[in-house]
Backbone as ProteinMPNN parsed JSONL, in Angstrom:
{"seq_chain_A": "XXXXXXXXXXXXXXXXXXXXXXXXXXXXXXXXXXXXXXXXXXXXXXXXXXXXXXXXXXXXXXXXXXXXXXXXXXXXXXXXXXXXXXXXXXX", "coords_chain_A": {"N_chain_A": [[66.756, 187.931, 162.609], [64.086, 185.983, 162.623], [60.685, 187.081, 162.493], [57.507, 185.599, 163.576], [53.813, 185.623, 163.359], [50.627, 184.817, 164.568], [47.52, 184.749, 163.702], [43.889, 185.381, 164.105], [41.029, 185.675, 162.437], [37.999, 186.757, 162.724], [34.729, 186.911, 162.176], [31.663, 188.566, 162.067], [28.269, 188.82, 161.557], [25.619, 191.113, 161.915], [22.31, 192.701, 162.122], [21.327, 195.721, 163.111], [19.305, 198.775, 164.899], [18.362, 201.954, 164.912], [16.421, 204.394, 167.28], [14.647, 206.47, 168.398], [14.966, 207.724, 170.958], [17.266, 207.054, 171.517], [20.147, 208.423, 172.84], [23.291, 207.947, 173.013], [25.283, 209.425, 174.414], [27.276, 208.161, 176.576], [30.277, 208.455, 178.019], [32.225, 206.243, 178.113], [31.0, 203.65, 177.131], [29.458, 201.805, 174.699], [26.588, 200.358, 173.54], [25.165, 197.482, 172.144], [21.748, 196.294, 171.837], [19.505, 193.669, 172.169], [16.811, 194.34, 172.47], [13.537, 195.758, 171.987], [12.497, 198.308, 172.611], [13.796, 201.373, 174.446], [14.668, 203.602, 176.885], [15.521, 207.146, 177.927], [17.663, 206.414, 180.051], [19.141, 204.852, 178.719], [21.766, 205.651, 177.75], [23.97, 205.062, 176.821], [23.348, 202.903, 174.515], [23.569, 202.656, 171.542], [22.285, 201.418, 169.132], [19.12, 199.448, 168.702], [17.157, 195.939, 168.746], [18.977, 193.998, 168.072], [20.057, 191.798, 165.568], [21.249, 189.761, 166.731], [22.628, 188.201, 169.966], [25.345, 188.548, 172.326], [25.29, 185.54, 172.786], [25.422, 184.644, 170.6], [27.088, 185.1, 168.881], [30.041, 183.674, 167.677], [32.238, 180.777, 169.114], [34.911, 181.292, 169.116], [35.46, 183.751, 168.848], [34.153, 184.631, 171.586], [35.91, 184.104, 173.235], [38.379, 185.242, 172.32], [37.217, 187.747, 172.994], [36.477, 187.792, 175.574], [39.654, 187.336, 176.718], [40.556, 190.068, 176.012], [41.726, 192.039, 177.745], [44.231, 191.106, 178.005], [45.48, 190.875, 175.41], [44.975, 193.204, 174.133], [46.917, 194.61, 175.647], [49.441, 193.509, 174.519], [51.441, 195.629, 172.361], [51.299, 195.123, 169.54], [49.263, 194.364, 168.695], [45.731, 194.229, 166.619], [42.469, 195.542, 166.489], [39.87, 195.682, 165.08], [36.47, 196.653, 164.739], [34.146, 196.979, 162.148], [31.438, 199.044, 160.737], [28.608, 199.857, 159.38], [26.509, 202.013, 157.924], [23.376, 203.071, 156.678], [22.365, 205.627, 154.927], [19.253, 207.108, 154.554], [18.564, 209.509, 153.448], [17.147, 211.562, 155.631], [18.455, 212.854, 157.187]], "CA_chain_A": [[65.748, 187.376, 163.497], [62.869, 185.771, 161.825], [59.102, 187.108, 163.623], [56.325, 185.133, 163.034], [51.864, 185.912, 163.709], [49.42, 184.201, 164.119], [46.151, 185.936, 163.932], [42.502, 184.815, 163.9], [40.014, 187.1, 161.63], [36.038, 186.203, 163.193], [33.544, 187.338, 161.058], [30.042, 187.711, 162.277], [27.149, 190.142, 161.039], [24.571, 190.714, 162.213], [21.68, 194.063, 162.054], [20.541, 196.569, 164.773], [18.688, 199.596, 164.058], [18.127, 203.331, 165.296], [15.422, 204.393, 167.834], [13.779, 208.169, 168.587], [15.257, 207.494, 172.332], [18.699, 206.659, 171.316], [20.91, 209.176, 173.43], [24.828, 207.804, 172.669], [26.542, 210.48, 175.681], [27.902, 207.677, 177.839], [31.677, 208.631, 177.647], [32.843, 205.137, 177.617], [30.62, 202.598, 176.46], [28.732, 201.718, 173.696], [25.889, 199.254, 173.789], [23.875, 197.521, 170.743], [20.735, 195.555, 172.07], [18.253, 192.981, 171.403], [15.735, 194.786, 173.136], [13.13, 197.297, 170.93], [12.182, 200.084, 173.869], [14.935, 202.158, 174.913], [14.564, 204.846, 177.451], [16.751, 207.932, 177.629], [18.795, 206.247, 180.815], [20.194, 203.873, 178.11], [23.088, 206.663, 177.057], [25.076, 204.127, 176.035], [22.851, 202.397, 173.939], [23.27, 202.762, 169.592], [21.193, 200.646, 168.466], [18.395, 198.731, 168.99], [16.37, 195.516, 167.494], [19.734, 193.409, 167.107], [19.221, 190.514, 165.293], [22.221, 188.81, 167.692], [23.156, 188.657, 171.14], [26.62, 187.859, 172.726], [24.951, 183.831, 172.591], [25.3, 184.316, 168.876], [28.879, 185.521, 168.302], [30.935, 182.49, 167.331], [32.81, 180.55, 170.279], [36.194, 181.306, 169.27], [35.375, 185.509, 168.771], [33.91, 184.998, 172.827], [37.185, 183.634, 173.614], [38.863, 186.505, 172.231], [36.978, 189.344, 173.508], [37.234, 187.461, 177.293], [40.648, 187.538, 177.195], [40.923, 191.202, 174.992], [42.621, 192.923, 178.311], [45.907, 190.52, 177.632], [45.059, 190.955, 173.92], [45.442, 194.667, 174.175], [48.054, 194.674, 175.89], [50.588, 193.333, 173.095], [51.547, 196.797, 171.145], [51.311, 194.935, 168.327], [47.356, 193.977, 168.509], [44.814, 195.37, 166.656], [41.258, 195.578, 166.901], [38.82, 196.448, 163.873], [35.195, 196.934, 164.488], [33.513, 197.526, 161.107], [29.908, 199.754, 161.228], [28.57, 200.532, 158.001], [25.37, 202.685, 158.248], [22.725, 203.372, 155.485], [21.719, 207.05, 155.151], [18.223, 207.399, 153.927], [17.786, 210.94, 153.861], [16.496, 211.329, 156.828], [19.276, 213.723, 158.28]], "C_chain_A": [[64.428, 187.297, 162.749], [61.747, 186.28, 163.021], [58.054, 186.474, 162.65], [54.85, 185.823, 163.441], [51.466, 185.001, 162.996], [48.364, 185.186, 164.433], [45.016, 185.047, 163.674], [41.554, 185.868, 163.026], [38.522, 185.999, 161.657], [35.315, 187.147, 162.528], [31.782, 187.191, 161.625], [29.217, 189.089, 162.062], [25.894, 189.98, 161.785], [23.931, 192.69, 162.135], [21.28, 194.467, 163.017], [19.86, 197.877, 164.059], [18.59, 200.881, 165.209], [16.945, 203.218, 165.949], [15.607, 205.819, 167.743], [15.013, 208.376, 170.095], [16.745, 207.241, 172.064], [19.71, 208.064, 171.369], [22.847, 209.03, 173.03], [25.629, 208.736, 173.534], [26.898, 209.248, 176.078], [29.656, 207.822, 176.75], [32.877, 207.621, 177.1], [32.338, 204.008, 177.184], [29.669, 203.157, 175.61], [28.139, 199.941, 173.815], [25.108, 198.371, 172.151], [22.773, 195.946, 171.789], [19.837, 194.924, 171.209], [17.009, 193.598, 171.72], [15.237, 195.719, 171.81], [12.653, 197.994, 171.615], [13.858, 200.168, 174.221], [14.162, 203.434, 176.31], [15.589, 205.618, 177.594], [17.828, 207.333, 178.865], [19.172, 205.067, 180.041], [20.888, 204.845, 177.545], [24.043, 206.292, 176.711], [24.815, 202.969, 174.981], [22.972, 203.007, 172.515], [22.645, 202.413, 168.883], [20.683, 199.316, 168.912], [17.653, 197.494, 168.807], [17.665, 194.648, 166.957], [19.535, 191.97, 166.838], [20.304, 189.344, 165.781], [22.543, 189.256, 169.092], [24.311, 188.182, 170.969], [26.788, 185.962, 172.696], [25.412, 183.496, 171.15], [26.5, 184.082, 168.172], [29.516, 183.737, 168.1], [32.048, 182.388, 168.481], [34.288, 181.232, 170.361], [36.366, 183.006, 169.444], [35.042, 184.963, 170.514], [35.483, 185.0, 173.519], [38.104, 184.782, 173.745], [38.691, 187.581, 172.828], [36.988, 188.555, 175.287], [38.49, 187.949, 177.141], [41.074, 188.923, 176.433], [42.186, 192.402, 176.403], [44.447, 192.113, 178.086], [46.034, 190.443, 175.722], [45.734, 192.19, 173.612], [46.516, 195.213, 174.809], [49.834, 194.438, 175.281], [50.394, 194.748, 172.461], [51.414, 195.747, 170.14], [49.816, 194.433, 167.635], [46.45, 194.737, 167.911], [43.446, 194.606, 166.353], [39.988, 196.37, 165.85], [37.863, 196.155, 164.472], [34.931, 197.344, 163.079], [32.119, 197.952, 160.992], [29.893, 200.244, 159.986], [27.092, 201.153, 158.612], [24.388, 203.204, 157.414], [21.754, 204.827, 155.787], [20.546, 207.346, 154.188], [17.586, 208.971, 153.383], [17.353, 211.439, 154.327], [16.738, 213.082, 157.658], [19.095, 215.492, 158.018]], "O_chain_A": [[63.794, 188.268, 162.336], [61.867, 185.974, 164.207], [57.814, 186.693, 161.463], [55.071, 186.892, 164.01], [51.584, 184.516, 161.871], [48.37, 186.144, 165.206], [45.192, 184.002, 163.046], [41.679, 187.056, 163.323], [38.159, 185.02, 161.004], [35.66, 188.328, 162.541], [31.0, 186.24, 161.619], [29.593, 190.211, 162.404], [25.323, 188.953, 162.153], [24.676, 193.669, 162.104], [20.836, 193.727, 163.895], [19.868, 198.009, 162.835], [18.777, 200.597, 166.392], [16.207, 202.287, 165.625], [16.54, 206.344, 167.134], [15.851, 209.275, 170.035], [17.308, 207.4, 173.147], [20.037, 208.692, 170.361], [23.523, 210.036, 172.816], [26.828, 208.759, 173.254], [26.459, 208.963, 174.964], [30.019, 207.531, 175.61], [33.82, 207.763, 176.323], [33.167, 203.19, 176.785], [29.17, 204.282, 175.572], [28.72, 198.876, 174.022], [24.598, 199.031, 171.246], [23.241, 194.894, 172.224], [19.442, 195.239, 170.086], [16.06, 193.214, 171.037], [15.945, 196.233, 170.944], [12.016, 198.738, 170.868], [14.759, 199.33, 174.236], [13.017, 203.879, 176.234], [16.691, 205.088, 177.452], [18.967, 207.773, 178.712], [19.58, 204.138, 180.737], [20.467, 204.946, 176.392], [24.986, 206.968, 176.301], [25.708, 202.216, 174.593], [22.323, 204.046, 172.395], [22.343, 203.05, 167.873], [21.338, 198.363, 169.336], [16.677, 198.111, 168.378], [17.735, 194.439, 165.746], [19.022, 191.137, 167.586], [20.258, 188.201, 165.325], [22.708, 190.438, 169.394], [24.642, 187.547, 169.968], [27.81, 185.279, 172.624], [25.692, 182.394, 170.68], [26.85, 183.292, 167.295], [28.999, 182.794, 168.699], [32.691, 183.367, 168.862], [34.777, 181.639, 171.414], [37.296, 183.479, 170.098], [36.188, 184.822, 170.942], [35.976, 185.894, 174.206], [38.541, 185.25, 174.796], [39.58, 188.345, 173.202], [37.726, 189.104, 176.105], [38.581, 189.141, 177.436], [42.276, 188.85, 176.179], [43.076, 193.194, 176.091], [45.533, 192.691, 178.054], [46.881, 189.792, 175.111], [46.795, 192.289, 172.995], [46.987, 196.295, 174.459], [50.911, 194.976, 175.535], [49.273, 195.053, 172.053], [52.525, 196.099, 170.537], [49.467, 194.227, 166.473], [46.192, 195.839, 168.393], [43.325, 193.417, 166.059], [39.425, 197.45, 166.031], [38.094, 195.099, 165.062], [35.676, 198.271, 162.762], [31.392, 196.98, 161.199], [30.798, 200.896, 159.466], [26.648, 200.75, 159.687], [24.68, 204.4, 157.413], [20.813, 205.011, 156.559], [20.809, 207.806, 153.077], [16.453, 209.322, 153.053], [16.755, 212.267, 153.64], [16.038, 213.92, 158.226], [19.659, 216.288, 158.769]]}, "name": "protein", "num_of_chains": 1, "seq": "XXXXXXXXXXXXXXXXXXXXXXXXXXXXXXXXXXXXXXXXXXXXXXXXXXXXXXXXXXXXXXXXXXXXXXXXXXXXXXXXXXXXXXXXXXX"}
């Protein structure tokens, strides 16, 4: 039995940045904003200052993440996020 895939690989970058106010507890989401204030009831907020919204993403990635609950649902689906993070010395 031959199996075939198709797959799509969307590509889009874009920068956000760290705030003072940047809490990260919410248990299940994770936010990144265009906005630059935060207050501590954003607890699901990571970063701030992004230089894209959801307008930005490329049509065919919206497409995708709409339909991601029948997406995720195939065992055989997967789902990279990539987050690189530059450590200044800071920590």
């Amino acid at each position: 039995m031959k199996c075939s895939h198709i797959f799509w690989v969307f590509h889009s970058i874009f920068h956000a940045y760290g705030h003072p106010a940047i809490l990260s507890t919410h248990p299940t989401t994770l936010e990144i904003t265009t906005s630059h204030e935060l207050t501590h009831r954003g607890d699901c907020v990571v970063a701030v200052k992004s230089s894209s919204a959801v307008r930005d993403l490329p049509v065919g990635l919206k497409r995708v993440l709409s339909n991601m609950v029948r997406l995720l649902q195939d065992p055989t689906a997967r789902v990279t996020v990539e987050i690189s993070a530059i450590d200044r010395g800071r920590l």
